[in-house]
mmJSON file of the N, C-alpha and C atoms, coordinates in Angstrom:
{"data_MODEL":{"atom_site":{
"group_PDB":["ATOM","ATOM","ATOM","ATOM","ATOM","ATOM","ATOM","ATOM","ATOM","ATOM","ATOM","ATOM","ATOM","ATOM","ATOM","ATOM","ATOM","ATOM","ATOM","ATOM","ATOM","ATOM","ATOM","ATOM","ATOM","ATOM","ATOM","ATOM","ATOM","ATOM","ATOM","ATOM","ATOM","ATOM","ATOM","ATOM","ATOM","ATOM","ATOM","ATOM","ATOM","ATOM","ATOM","ATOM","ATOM","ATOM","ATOM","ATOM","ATOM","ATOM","ATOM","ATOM","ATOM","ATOM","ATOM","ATOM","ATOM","ATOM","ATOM","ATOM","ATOM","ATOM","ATOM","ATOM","ATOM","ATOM","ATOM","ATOM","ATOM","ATOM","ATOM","ATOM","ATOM","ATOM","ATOM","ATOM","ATOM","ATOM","ATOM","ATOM","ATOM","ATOM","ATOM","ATOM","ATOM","ATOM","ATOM","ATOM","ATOM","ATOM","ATOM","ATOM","ATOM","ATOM","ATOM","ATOM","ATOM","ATOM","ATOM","ATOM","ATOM","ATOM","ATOM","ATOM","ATOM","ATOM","ATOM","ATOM","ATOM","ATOM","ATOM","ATOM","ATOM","ATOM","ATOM","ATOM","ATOM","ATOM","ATOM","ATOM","ATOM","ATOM","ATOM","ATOM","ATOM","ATOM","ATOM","ATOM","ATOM","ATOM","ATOM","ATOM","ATOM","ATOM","ATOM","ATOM","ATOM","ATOM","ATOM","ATOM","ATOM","ATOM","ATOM","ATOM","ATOM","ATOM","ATOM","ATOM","ATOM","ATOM","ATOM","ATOM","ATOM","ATOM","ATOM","ATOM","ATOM","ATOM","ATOM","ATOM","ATOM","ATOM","ATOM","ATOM","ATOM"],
"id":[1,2,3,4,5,6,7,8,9,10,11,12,13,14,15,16,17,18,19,20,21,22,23,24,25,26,27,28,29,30,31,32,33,34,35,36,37,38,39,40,41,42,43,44,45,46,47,48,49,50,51,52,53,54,55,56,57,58,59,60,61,62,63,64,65,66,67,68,69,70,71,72,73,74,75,76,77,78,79,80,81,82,83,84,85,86,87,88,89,90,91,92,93,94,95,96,97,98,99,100,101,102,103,104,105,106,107,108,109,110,111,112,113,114,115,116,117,118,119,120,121,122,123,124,125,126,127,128,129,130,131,132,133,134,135,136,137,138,139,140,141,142,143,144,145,146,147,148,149,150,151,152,153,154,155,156,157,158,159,160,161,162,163,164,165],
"type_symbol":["N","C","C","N","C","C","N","C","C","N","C","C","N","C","C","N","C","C","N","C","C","N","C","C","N","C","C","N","C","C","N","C","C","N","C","C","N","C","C","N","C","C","N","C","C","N","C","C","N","C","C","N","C","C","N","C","C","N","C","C","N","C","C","N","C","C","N","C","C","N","C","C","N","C","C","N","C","C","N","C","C","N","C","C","N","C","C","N","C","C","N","C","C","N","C","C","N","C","C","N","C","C","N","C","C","N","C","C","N","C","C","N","C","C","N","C","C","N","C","C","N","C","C","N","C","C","N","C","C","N","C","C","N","C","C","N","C","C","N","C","C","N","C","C","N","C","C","N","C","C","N","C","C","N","C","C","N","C","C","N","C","C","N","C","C"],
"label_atom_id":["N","CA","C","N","CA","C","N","CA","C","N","CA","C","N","CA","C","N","CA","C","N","CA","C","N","CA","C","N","CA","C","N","CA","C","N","CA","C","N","CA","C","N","CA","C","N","CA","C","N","CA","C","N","CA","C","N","CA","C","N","CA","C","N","CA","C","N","CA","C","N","CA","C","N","CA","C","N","CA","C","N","CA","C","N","CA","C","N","CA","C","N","CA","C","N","CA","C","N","CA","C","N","CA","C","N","CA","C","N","CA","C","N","CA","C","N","CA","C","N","CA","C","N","CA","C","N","CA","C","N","CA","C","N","CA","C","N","CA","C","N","CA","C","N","CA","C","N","CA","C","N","CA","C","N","CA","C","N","CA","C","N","CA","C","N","CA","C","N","CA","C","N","CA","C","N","CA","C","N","CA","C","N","CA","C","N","CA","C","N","CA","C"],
"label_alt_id":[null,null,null,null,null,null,null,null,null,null,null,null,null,null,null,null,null,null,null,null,null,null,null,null,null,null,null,null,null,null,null,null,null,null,null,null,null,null,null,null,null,null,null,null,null,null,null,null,null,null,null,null,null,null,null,null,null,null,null,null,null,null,null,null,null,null,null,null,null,null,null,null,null,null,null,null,null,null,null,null,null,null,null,null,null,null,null,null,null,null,null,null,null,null,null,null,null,null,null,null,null,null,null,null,null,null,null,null,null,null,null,null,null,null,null,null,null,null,null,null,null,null,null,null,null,null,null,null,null,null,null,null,null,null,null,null,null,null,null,null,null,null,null,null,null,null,null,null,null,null,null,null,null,null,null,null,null,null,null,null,null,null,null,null,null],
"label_comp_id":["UNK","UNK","UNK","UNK","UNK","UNK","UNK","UNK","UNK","UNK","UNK","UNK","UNK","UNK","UNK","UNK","UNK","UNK","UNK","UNK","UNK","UNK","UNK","UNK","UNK","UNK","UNK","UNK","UNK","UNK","UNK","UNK","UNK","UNK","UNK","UNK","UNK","UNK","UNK","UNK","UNK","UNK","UNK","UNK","UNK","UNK","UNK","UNK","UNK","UNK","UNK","UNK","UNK","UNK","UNK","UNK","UNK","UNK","UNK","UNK","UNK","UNK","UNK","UNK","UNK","UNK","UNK","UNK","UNK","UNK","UNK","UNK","UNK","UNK","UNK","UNK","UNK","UNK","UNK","UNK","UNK","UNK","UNK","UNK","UNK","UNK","UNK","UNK","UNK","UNK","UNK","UNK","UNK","UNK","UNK","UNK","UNK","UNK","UNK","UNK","UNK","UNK","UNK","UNK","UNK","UNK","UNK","UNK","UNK","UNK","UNK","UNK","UNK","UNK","UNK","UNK","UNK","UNK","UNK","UNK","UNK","UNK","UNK","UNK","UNK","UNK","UNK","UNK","UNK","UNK","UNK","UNK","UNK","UNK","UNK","UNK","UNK","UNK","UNK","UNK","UNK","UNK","UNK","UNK","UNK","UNK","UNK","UNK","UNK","UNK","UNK","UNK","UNK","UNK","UNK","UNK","UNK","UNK","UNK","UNK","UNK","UNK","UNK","UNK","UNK"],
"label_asym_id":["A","A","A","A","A","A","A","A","A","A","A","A","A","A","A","A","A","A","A","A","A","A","A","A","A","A","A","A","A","A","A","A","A","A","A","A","A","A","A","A","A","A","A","A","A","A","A","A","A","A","A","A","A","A","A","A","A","A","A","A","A","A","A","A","A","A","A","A","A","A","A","A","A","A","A","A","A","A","A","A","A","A","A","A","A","A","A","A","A","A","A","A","A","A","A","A","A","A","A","A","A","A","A","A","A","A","A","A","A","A","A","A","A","A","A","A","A","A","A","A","A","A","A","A","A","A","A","A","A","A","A","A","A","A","A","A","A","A","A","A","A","A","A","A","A","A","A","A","A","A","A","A","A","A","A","A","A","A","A","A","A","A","A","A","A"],
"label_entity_id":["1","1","1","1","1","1","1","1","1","1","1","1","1","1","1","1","1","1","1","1","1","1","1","1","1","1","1","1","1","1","1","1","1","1","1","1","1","1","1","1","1","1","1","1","1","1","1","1","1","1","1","1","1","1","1","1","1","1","1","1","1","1","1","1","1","1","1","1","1","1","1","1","1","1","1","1","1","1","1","1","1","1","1","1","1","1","1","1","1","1","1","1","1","1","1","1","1","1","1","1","1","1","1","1","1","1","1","1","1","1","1","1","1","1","1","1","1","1","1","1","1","1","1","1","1","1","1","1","1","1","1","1","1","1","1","1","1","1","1","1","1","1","1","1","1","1","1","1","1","1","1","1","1","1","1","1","1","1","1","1","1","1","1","1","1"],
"label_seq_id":[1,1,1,2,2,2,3,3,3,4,4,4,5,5,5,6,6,6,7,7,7,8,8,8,9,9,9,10,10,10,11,11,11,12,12,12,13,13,13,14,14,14,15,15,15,16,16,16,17,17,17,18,18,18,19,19,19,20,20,20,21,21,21,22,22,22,23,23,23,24,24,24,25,25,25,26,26,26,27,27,27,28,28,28,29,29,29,30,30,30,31,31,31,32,32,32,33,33,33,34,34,34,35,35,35,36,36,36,37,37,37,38,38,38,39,39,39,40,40,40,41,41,41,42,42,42,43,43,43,44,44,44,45,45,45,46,46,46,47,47,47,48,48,48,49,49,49,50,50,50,51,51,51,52,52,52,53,53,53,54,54,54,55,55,55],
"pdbx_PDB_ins_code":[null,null,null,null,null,null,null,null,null,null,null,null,null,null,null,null,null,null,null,null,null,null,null,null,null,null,null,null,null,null,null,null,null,null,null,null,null,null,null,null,null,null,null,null,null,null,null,null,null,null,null,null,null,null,null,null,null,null,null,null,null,null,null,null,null,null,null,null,null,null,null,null,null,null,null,null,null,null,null,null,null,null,null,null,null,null,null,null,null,null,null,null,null,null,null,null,null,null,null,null,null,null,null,null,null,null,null,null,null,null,null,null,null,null,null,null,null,null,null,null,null,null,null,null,null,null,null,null,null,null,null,null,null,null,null,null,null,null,null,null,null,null,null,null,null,null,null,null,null,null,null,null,null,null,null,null,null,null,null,null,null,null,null,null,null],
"Cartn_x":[-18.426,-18.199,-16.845,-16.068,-15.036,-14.604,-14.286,-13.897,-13.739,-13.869,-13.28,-12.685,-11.505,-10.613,-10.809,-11.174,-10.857,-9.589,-8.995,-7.215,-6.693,-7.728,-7.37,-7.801,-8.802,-8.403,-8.0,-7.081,-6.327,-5.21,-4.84,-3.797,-2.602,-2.957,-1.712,-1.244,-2.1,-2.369,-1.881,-2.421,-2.146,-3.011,-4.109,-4.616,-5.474,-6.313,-6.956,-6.018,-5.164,-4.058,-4.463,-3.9,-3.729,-5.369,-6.718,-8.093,-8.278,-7.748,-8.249,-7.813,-9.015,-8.472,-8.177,-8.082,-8.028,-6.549,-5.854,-4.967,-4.927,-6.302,-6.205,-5.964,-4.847,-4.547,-3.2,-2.938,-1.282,-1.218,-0.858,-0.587,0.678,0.986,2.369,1.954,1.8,1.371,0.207,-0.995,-2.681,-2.887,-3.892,-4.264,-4.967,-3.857,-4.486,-4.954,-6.522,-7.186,-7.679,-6.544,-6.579,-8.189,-9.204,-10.205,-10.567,-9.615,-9.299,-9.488,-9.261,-8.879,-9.731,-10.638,-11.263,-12.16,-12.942,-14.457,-15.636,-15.278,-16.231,-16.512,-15.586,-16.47,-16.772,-15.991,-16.04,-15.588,-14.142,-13.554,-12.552,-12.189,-11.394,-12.094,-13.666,-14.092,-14.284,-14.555,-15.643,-13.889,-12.992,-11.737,-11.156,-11.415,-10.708,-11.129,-9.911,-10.328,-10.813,-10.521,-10.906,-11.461,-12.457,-13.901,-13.083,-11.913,-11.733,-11.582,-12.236,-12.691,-14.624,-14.767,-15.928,-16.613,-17.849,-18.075,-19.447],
"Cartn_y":[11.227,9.804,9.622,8.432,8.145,6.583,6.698,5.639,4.817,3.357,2.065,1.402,1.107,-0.215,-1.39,-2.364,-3.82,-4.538,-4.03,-4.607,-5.858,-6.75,-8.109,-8.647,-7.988,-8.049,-7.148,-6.185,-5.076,-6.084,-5.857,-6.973,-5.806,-4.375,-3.538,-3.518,-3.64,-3.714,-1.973,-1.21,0.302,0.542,0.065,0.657,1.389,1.308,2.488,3.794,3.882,5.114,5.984,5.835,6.377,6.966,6.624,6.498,7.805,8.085,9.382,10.742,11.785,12.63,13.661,13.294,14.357,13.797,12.532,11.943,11.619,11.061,10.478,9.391,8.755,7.274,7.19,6.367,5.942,4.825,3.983,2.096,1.872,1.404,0.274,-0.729,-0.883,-2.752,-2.704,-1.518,-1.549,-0.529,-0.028,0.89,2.231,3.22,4.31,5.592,5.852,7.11,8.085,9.088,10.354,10.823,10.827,11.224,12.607,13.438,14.697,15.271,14.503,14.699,14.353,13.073,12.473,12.653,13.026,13.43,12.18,11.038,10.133,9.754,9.79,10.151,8.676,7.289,5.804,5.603,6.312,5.715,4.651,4.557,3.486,2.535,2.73,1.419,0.598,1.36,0.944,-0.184,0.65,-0.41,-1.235,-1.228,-2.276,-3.76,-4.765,-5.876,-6.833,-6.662,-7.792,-6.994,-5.786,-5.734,-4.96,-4.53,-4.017,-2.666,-1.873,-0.451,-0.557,0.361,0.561,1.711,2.484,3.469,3.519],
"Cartn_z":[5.306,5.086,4.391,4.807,4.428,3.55,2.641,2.312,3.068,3.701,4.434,3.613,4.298,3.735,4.391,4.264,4.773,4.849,5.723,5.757,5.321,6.019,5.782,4.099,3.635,1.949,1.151,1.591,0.494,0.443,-1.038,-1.233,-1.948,-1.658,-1.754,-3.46,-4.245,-5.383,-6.219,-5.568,-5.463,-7.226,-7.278,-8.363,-8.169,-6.997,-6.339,-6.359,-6.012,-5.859,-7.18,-8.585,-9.469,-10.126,-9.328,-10.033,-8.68,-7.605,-6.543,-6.954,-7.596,-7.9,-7.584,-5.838,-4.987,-4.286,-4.677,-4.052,-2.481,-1.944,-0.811,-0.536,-1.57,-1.393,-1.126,-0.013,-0.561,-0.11,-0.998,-1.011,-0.457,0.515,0.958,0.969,2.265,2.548,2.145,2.262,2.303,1.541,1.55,1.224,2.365,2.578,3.29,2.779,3.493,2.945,3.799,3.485,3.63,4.205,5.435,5.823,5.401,6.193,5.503,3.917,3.371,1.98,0.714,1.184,0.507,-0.017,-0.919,-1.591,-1.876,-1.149,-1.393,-2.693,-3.78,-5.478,-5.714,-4.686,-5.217,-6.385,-6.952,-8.271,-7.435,-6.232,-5.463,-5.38,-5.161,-4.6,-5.964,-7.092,-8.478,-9.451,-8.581,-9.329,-8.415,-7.181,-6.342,-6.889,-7.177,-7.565,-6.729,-5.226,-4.341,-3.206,-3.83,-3.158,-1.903,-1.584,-0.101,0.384,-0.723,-0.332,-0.243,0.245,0.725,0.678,0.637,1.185,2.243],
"occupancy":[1.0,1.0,1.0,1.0,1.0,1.0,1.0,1.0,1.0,1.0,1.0,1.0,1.0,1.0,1.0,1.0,1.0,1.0,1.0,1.0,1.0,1.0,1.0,1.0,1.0,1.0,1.0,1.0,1.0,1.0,1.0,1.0,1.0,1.0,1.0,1.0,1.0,1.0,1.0,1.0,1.0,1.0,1.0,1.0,1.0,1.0,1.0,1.0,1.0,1.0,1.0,1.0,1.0,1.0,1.0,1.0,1.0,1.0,1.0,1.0,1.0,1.0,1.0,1.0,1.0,1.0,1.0,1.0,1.0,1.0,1.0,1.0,1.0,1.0,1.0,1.0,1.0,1.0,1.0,1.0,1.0,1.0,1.0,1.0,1.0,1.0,1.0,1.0,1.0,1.0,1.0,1.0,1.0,1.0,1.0,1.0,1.0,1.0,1.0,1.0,1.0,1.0,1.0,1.0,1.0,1.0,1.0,1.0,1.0,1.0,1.0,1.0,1.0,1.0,1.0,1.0,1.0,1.0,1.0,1.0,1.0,1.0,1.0,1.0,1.0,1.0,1.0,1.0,1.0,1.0,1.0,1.0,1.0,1.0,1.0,1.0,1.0,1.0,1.0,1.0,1.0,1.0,1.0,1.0,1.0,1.0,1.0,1.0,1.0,1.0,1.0,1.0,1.0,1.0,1.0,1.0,1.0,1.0,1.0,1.0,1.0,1.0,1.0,1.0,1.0],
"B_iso_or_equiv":[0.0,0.0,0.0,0.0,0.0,0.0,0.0,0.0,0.0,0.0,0.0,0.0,0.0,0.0,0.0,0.0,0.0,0.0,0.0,0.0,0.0,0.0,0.0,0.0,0.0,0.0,0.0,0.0,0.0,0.0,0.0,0.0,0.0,0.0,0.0,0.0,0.0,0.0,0.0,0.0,0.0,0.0,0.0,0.0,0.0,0.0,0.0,0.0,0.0,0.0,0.0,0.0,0.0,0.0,0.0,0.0,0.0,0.0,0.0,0.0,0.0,0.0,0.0,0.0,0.0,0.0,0.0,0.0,0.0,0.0,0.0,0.0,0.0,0.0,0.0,0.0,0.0,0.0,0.0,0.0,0.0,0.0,0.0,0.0,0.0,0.0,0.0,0.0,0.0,0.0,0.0,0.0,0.0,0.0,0.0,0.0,0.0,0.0,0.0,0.0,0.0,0.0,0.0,0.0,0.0,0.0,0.0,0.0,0.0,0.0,0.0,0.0,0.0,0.0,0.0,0.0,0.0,0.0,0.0,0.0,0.0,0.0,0.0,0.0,0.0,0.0,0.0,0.0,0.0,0.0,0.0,0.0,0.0,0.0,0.0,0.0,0.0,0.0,0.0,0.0,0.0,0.0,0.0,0.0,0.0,0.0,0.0,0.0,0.0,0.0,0.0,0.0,0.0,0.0,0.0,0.0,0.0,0.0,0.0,0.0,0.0,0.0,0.0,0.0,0.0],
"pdbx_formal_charge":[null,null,null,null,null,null,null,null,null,null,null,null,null,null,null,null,null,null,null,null,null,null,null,null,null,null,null,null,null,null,null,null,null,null,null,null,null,null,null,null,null,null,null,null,null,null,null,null,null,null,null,null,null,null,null,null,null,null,null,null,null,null,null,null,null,null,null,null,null,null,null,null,null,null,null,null,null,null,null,null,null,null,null,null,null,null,null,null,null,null,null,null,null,null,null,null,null,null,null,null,null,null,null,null,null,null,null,null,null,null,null,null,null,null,null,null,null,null,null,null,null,null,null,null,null,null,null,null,null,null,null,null,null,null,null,null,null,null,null,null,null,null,null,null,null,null,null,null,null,null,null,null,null,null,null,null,null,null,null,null,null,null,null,null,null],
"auth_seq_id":[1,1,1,2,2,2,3,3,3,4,4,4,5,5,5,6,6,6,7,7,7,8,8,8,9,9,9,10,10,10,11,11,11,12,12,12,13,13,13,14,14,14,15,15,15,16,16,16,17,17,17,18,18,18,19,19,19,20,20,20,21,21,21,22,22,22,23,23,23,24,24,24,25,25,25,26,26,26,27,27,27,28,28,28,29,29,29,30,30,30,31,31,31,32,32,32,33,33,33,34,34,34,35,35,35,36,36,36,37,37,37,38,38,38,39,39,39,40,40,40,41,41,41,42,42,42,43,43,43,44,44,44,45,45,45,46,46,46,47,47,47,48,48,48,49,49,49,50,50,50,51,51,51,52,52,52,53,53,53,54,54,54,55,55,55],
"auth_comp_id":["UNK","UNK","UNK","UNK","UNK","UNK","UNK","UNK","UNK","UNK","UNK","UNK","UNK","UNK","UNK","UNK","UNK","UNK","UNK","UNK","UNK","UNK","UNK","UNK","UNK","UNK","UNK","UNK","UNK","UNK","UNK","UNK","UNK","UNK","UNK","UNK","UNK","UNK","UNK","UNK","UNK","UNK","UNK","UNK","UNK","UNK","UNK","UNK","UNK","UNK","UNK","UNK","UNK","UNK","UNK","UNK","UNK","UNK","UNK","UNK","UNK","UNK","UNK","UNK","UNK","UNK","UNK","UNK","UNK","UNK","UNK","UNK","UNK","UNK","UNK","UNK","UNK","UNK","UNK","UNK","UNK","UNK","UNK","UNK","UNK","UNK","UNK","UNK","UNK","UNK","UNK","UNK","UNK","UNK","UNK","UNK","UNK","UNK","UNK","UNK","UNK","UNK","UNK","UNK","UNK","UNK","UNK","UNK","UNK","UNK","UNK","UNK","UNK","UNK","UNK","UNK","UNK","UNK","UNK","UNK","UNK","UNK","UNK","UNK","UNK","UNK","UNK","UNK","UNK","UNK","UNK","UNK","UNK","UNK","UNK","UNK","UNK","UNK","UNK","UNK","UNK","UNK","UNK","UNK","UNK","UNK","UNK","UNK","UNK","UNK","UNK","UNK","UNK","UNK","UNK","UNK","UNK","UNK","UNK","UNK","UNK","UNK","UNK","UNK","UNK"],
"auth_asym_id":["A","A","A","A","A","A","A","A","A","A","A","A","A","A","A","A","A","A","A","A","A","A","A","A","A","A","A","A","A","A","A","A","A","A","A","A","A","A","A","A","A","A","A","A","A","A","A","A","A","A","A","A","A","A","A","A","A","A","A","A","A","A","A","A","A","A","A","A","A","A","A","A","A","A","A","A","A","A","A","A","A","A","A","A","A","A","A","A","A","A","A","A","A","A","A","A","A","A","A","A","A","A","A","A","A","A","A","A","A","A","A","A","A","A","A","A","A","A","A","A","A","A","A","A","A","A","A","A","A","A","A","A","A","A","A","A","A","A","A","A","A","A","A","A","A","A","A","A","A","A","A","A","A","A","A","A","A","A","A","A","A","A","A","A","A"],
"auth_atom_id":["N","CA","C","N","CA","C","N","CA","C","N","CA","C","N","CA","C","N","CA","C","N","CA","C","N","CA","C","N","CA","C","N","CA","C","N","CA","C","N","CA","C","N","CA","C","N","CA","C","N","CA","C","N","CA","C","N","CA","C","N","CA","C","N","CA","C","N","CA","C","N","CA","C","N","CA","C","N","CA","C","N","CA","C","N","CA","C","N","CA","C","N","CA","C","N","CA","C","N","CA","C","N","CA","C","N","CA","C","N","CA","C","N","CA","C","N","CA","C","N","CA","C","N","CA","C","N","CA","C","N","CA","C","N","CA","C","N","CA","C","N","CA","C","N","CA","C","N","CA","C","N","CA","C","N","CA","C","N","CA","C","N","CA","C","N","CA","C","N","CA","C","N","CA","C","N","CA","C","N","CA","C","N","CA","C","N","CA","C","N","CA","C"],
"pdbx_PDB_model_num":[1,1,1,1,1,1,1,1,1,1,1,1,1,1,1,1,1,1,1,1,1,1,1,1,1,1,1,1,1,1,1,1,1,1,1,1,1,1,1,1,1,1,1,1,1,1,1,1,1,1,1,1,1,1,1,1,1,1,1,1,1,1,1,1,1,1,1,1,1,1,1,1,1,1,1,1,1,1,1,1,1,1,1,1,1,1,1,1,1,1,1,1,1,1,1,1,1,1,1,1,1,1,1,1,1,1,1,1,1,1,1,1,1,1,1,1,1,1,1,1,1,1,1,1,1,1,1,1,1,1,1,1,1,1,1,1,1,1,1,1,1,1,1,1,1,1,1,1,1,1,1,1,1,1,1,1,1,1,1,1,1,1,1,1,1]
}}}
């Protein structure tokens, strides 16, 4: 299982980024996650402010 982003509400905030401690985040416009990489732990989803990570 992979993290989901909801595109149309990532507002590119990039505070998810700095909370992955495996670094499967990287913020430009959205937020993209690394499938590969990811451990599911939900410290992205538990700080996203407008709800647009998922697991």
């Amino acid at each position: 299982m992979v993290v989901n982003v909801v595109e149309d509400a990532c507002i590119g905030c990039g505070q998810c980024e700095p909370e992955c401690p495996v670094d499967a985040i990287a913020v430009n416009d959205i937020a993209v996650i690394d499938g590969d990489t990811c451990i599911d732990c939900g410290n992205c989803v538990d700080i996203c402010p407008v709800d647009a990570l998922s697991l």
